[in-house]
C-alpha positions as CSV (number, residue, x, y, z in Angstrom):
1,X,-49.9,44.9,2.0
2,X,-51.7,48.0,1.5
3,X,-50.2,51.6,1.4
4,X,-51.6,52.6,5.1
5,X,-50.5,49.5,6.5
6,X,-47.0,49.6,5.3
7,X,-46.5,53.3,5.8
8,X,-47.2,52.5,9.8
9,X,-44.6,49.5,9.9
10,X,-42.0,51.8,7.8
11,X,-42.6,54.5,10.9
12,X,-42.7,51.7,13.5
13,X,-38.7,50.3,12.0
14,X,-37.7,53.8,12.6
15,X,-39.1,54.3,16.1
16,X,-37.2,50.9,17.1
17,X,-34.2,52.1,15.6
18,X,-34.2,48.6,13.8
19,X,-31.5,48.4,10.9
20,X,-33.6,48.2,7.8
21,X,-30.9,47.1,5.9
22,X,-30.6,43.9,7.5
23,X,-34.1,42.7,8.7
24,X,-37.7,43.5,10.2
25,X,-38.0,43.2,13.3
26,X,-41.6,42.9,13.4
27,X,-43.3,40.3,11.3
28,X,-46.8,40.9,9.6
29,X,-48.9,37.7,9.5
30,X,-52.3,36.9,7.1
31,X,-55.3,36.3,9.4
32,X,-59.2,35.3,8.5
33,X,-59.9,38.7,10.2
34,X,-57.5,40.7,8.3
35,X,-53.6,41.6,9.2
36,X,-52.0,41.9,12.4
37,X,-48.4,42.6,13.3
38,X,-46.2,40.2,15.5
39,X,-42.8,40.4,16.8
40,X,-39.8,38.3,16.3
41,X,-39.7,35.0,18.4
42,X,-35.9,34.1,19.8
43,X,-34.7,30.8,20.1
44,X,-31.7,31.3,22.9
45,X,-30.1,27.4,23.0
46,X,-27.3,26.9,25.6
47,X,-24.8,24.5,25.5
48,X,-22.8,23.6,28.7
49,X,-18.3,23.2,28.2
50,X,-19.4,23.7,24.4
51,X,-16.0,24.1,23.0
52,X,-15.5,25.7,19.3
53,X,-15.0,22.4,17.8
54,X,-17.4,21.4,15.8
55,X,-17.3,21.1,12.1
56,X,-18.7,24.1,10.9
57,X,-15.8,25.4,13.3
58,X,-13.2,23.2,10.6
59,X,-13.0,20.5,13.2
60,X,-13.9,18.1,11.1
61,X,-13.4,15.1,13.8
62,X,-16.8,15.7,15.4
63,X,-20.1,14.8,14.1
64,X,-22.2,18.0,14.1
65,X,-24.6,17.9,11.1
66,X,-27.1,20.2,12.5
67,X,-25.3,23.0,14.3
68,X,-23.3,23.2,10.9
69,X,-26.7,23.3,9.5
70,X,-27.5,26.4,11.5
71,X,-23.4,27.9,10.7
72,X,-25.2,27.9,7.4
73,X,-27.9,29.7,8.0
74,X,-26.6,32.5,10.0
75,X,-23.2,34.2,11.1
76,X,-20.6,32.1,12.7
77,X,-18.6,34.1,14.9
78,X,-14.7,33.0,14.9
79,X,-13.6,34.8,17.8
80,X,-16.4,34.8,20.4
81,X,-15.2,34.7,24.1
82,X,-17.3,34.0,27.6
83,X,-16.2,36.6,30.3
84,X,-15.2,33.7,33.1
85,X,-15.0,30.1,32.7
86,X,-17.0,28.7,34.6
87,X,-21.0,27.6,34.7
88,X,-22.6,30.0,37.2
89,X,-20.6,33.3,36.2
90,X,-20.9,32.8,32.4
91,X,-24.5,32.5,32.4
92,X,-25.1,35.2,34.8
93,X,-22.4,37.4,33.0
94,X,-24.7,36.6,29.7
95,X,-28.0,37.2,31.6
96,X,-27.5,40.4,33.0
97,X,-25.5,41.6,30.1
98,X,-22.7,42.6,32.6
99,X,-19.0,41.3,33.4
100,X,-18.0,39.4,36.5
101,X,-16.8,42.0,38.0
102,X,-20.1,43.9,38.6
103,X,-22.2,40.9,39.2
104,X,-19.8,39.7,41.7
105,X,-20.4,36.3,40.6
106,X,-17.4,34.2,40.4
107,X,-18.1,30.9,41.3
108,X,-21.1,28.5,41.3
109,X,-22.5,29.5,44.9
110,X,-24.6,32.5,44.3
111,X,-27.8,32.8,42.5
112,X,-28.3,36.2,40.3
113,X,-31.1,37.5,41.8
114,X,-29.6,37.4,45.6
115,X,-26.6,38.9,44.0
116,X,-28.9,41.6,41.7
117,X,-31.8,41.5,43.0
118,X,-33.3,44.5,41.1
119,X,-31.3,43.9,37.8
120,X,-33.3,43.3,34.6
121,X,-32.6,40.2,33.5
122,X,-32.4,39.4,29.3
123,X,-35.8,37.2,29.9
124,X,-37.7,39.8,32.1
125,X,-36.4,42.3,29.4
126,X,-38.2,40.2,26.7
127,X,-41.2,39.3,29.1
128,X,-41.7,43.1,30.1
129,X,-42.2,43.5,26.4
130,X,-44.8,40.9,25.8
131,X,-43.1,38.1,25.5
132,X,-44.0,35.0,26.9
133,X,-40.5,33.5,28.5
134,X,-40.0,30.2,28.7
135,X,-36.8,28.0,30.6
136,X,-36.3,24.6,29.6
137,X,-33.2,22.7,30.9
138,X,-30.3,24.3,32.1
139,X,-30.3,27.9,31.2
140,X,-29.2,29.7,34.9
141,X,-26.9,27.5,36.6
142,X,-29.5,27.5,39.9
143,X,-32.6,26.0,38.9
144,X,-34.9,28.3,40.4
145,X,-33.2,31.7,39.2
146,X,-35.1,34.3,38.1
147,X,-38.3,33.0,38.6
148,X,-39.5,36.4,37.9
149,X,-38.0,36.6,33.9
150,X,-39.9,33.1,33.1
151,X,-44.0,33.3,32.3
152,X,-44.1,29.6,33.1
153,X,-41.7,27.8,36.2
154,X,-38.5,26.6,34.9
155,X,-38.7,23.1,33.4
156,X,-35.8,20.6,33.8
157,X,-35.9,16.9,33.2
158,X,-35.3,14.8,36.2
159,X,-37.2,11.7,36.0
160,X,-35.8,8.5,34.3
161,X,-36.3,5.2,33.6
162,X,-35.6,2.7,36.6
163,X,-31.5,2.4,37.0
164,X,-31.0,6.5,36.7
165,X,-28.0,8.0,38.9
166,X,-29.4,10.9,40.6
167,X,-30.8,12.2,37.8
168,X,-28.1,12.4,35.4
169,X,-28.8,10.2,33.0
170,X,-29.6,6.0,32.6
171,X,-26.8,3.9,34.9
172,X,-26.8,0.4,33.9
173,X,-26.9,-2.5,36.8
174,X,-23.1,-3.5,36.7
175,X,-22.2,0.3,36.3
176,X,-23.7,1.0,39.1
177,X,-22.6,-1.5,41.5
178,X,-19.0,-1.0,40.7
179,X,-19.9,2.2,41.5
180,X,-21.4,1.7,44.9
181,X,-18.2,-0.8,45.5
182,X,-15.9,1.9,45.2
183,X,-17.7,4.6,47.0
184,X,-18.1,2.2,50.0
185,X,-14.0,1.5,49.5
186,X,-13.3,5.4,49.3
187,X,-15.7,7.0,52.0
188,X,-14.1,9.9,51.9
189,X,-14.3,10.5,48.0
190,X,-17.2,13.1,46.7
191,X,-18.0,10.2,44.3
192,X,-19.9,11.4,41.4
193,X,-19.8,7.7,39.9
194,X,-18.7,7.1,37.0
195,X,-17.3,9.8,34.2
196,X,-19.0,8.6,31.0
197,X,-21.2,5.7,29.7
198,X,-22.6,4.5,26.8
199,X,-26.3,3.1,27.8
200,X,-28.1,1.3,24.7
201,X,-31.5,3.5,25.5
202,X,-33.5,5.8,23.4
203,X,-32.1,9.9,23.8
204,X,-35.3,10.6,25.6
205,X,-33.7,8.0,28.8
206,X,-31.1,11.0,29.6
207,X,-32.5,14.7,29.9
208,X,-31.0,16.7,27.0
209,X,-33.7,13.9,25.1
210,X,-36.4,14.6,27.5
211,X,-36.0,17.8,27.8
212,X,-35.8,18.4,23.7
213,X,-39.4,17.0,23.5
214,X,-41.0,19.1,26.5
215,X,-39.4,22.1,24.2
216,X,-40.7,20.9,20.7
217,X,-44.3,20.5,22.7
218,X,-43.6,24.4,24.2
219,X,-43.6,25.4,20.5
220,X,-46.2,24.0,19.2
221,X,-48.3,25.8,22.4
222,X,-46.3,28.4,21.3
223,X,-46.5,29.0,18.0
224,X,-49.1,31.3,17.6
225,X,-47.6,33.6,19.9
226,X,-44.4,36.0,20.9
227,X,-42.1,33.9,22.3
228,X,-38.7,33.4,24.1
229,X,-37.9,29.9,24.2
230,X,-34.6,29.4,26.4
231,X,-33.4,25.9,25.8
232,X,-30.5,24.5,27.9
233,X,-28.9,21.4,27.0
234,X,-26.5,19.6,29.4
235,X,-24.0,17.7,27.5
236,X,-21.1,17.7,27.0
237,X,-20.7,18.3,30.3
238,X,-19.6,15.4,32.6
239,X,-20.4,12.9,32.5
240,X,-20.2,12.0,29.2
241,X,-23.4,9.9,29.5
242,X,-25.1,9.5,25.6
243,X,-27.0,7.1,24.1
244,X,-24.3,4.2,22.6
245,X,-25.7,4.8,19.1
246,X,-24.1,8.3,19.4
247,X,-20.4,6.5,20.9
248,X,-21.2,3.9,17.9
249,X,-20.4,6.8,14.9
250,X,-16.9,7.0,16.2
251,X,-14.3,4.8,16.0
252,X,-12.0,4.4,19.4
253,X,-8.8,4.0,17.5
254,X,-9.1,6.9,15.4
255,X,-9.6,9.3,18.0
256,X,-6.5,11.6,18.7
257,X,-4.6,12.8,21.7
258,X,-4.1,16.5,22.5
259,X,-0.4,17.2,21.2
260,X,0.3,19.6,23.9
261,X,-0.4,17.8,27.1
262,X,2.0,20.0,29.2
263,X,1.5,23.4,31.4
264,X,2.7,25.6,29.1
265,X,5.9,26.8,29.8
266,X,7.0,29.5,32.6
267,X,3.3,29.8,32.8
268,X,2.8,30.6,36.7
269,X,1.0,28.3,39.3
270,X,-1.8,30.7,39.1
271,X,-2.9,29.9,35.7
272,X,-3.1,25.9,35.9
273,X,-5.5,23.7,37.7
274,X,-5.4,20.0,39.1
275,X,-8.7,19.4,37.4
276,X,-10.8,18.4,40.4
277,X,-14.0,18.4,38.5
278,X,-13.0,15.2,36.5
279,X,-11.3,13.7,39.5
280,X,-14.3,13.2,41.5
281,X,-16.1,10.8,39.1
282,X,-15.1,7.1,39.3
283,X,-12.6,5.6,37.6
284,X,-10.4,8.8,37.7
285,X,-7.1,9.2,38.9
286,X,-6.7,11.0,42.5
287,X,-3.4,12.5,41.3
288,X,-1.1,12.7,38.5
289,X,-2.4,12.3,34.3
290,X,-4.8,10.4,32.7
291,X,-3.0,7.2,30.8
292,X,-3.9,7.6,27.0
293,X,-6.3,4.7,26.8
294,X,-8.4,6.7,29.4
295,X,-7.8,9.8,27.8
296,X,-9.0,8.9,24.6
297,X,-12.2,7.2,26.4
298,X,-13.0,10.5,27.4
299,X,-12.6,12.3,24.3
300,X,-14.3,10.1,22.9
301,X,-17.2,10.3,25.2
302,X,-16.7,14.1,24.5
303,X,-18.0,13.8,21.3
304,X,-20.3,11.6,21.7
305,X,-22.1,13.4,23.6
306,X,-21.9,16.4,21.4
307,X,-23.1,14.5,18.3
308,X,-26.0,13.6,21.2
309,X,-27.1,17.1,21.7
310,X,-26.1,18.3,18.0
311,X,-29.1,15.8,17.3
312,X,-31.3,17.6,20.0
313,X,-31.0,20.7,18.0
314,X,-31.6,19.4,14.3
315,X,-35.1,18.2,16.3
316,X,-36.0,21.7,17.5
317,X,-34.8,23.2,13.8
318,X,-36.6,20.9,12.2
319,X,-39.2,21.6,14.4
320,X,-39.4,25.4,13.7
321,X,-39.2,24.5,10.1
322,X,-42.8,22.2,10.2
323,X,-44.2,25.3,12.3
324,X,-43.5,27.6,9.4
325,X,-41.4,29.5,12.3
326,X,-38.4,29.9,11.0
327,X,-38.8,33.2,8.8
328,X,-39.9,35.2,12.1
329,X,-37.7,33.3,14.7
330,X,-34.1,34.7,16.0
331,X,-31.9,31.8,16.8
332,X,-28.9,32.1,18.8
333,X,-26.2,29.3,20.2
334,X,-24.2,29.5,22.4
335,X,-21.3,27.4,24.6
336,X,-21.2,28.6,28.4
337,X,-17.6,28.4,28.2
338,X,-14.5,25.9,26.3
339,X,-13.1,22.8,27.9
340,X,-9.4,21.3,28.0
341,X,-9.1,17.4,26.3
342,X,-6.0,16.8,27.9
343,X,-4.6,20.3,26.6
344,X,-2.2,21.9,29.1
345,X,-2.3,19.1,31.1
346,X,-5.8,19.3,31.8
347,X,-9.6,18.6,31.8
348,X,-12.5,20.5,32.3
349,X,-12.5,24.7,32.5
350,X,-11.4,27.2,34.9
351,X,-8.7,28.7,33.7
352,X,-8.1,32.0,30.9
353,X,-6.3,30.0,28.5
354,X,-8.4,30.7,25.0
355,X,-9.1,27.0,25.0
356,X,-11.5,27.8,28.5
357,X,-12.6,31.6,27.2
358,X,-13.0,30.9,23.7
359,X,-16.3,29.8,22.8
360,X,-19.1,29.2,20.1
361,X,-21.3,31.5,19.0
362,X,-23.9,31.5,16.5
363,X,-26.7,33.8,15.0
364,X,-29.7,33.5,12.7
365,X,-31.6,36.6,12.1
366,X,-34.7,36.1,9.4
367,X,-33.7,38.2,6.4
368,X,-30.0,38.6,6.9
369,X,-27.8,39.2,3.7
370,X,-24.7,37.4,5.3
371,X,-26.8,33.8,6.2
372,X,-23.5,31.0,6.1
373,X,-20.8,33.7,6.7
374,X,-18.0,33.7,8.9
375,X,-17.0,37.2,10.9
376,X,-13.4,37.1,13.0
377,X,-14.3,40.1,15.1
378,X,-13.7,39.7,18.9
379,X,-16.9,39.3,20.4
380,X,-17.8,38.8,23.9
381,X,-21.3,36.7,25.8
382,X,-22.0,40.3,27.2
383,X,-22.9,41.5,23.5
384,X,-25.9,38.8,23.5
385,X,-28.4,40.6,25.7
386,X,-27.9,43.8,23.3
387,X,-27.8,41.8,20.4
388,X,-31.0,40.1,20.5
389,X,-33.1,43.6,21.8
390,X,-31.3,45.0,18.4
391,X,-32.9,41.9,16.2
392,X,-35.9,41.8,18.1
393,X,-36.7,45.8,18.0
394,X,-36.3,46.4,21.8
395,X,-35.0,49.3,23.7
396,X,-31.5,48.1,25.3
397,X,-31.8,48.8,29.4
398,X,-28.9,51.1,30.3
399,X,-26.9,49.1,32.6
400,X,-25.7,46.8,29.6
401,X,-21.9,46.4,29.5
402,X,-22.3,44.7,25.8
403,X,-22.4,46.0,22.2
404,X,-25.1,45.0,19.9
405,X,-23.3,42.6,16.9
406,X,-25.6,43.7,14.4
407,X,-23.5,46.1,12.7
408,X,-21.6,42.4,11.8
409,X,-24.6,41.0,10.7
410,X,-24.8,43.8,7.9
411,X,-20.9,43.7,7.6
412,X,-18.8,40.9,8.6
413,X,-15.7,42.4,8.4
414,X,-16.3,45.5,9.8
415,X,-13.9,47.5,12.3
416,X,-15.0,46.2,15.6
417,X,-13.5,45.8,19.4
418,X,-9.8,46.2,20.4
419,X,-10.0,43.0,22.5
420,X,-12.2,41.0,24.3
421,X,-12.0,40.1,28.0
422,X,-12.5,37.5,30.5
423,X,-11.4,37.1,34.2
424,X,-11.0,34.2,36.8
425,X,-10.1,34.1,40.7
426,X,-7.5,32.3,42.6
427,X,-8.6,32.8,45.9
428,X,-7.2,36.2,47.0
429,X,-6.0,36.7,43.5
430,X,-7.8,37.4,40.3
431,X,-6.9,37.0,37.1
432,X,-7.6,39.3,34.4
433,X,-7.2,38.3,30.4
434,X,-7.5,40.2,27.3
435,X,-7.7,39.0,23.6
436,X,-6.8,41.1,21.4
437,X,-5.6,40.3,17.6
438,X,-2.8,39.0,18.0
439,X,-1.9,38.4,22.1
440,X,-3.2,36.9,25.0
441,X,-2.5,39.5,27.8
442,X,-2.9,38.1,31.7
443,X,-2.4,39.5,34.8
444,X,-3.0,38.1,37.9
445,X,-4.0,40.8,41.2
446,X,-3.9,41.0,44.2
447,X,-7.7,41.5,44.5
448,X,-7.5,44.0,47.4
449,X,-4.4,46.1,46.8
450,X,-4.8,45.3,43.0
451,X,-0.7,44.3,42.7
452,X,0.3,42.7,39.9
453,X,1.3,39.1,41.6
454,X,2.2,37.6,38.1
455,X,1.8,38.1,34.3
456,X,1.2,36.1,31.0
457,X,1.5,36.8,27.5
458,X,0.9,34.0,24.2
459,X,1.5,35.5,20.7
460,X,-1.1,33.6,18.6
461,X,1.0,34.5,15.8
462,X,3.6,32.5,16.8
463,X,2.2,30.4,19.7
464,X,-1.7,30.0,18.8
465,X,-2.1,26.8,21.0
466,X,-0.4,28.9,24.1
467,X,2.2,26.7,24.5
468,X,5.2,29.3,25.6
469,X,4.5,32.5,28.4
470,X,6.7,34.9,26.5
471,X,5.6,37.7,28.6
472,X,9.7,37.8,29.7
473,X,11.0,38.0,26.3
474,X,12.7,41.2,25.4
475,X,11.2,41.3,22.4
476,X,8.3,41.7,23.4
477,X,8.8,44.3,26.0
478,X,6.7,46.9,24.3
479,X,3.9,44.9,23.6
480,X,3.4,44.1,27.4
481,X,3.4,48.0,27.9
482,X,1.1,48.4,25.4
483,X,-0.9,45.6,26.5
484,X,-0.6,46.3,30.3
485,X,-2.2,49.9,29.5
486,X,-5.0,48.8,27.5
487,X,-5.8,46.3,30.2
488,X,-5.8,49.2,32.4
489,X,-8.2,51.8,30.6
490,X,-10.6,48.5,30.6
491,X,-13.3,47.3,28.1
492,X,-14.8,50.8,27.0
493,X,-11.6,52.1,25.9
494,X,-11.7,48.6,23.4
495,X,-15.2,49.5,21.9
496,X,-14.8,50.4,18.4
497,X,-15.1,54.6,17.7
């Protein structure tokens, strides 16, 4: 590189307000013609009811080569937590790089851009700066979100061989007339058929599969230009539908039940639910638990079909890898929220429990010092859309509610936030959580006259699977004070100093 050339990009890092230290930001690439300078591409991959427990998480039971393949390239983040747990308010939470409560999106029924119609989205950020944006599978929980962040129409997967179930995935014969039996016996059920199933087809019969190869053809259009590539996978979410070679690298009888299948105790009504999402798929029951055998048929289909989409994403790596994109492109993963296995009683999200708000997080920045490091720093989904201007060298819109983690990229284990926190609603009640390094603080409010209707509090020193609401125990009087003010003075007062 000559002297003038590299002078300009020294004064072009500094502009940006990039962190030298770490990486560049901007990339400069041999041409015939001479030298031209490119920014850095971004890999965004969502995962829907991702928990944290994969092996490069120390979970050793799952089978997840290729995200632990990306843990070792990159920063793992320990203590990463969504802001609510559930599909629609995560993502626009994430999105918009603000919390809940100022999207005012708590539930799956409204779209961002009816709720924010004028908010700049993370992809219109990136597309306003030259970007071309690209949606593949689910990334907003609406379909047709946002149409103004993509360059191209959102692209999801939706056509399958003959036998599909509305879309979802491959539904063999005999699956699915058991399934039309029953709906016809139980008019009156949603029936979403049945809750997992283990087809013998190729991983491009359900839509993570199809949907991986329209992305791996996106980059290869792609690849000679500044990109955003959003890829959304769907599994693990229900149903557990994955291609029986994936159900085939587990063994039934070694699976292992969830050794707290109780509400925790004094843990108000508030803070449980009856799991309606799994009840609605066949073979469920209405009421009451799951028996072990069909427990441990779920968990197992669990993993399956993360081992399913774990596979998605070596093909995308591997991908960027034969496109010689790796060294410019920022990678992040992400979980939309955690997921119960019979934990607490219960299946699928909606609670603030950490295992519903704790979540996976990942992040590859080309040139990073701390590649295959681990950082226990509480970190929140809101930090993303600041995150990736940082790595990428773009200005960060004002109405963020995030921090940037690049300072943990340089150092791992920095001084960072006080606590992290998420929220969920109970109809006229909300409840608000806080993480901090030791407690799980909850309180649940009146959402109009903001009165504290009930209260939680977990010591993960003590109690790290949240077994026992000790928020009555005189010992730890104080701490509730304590906690009950910072949850108070909100998320600014918890930003590091």
């Amino acid at each position: 590189m000559d002297k003038r050339i590299h002078r300009r990009h020294f004064l072009g890092m500094l502009a940006c307000g990039a962190v030298a230290s770490i990486f560049e930001p901007l990339v400069t690439l041999g041409q015939n013609a001479g030298t031209r300078r490119r920014k850095m591409n971004v890999l965004f991959i969502a995962v829907d009811d991702l928990r944290p427990q994969l092996g490069c998480y120390g979970q050793k039971q799952v089978i997840s080569p290729n995200i632990d393949r990306l843990a070792s390239r990159g920063l793992l983040f320990e203590r990463a937590y969504c802001q609510e747990a559930i599909c629609a308010a995560s993502r626009a939470s994430l999105l918009t790089g603000t919390r809940p409560d100022t999207t005012k999106i708590y539930a799956l029924d409204t779209p961002v851009r009816k709720a924010m119609p004028n908010v700049i989205t993370l992809p219109e950020h990136f597309k306003k700066n030259g970007y071309e944006t690209v949606s593949i599978g689910k990334i907003y929980h609406h379909p047709k979100d946002d149409l103004q962040g993509w360059s191209v129409e959102p692209f999801r997967a939706g056509t399958f061989p003959e036998g599909a179930w509305k879309g979802r995935g491959y539904l063999t014969q005999e699956a699915f007339e058991q399934m039309e039996a029953y709906n016809k016996a139980h008019p009156n059920m949603v029936g979403r058929g049945p809750a997992f199933e283990a087809a013998d087809v190729p991983d491009g019969a359900y839509p993570d599969g199809a949907n991986t190869e329209h992305a791996i053809k996106e980059l290869n259009r792609l690849k000679d230009k500044s990109f955003f590539l959003a890829m959304g996978l769907y599994k693990p979410h229900l149903p557990f539908n994955a291609p029986k070679k994936y159900w085939d690298m587990y063994k039934r009888e070694d699976i292992k039940l969830a050794d707290n299948p109780f509400i925790p105790k004094n843990a108000p009504s508030y803070a449980t639910t009856n799991w309606g999402e799994l009840r609605n798929y066949y073979g469920i029951p209405q009421e009451g638990p799951c028996s072990d055998d069909l427990a441990r048929q779920l968990i197992h289909g669990y993993y399956a079909c993360v081992t399913y989409i774990d596979a998605m994403i070596g093909r995308l790596l591997d991908e960027l890898d034969r496109l010689k994109l790796r060294d410019n492109t920022v990678i992040i993963l992400w979980g939309d929220h955690g997921w119960k296995l019979g934990e607490h009683g219960g299946w699928s999200k909606h609670t603030n429990f950490e295992l519903d708000t704790h979540v996976p997080m990942l992040l590859s920045v080309p040139g990073m010092k701390t590649a295959g490091k681990r950082t226990r720093a509480l970190t929140e989904y809101v930090d993303i859309y600041p995150t990736l201007c940082e790595a990428c060298g773009l200005s960060k819109p004002a109405h963020l509610e995030g921090l940037s983690v690049i300072p943990l990229v340089d150092d791992p284990e920095r001084s960072w936030k006080k606590a992290a926190f998420s929220q969920y609603p109970r109809g006229k009640v909300m409840g608000y959580t806080m993480r901090t390094e030791r407690f799980r603080y909850t309180e649940w409010q009146d959402r109009k006259t903001k009165k504290v209707m009930a209260r939680e509090l977990y010591d993960h020193e003590k109690d790290p699977q949240e077994n026992v609401n000790a928020v009555d125990v005189p010992e730890y009087a104080r701490d509730v004070q304590r906690l009950a003010r910072m949850l108070e003075q909100g998320w600014r007062a918890a930003l590091p100093k």
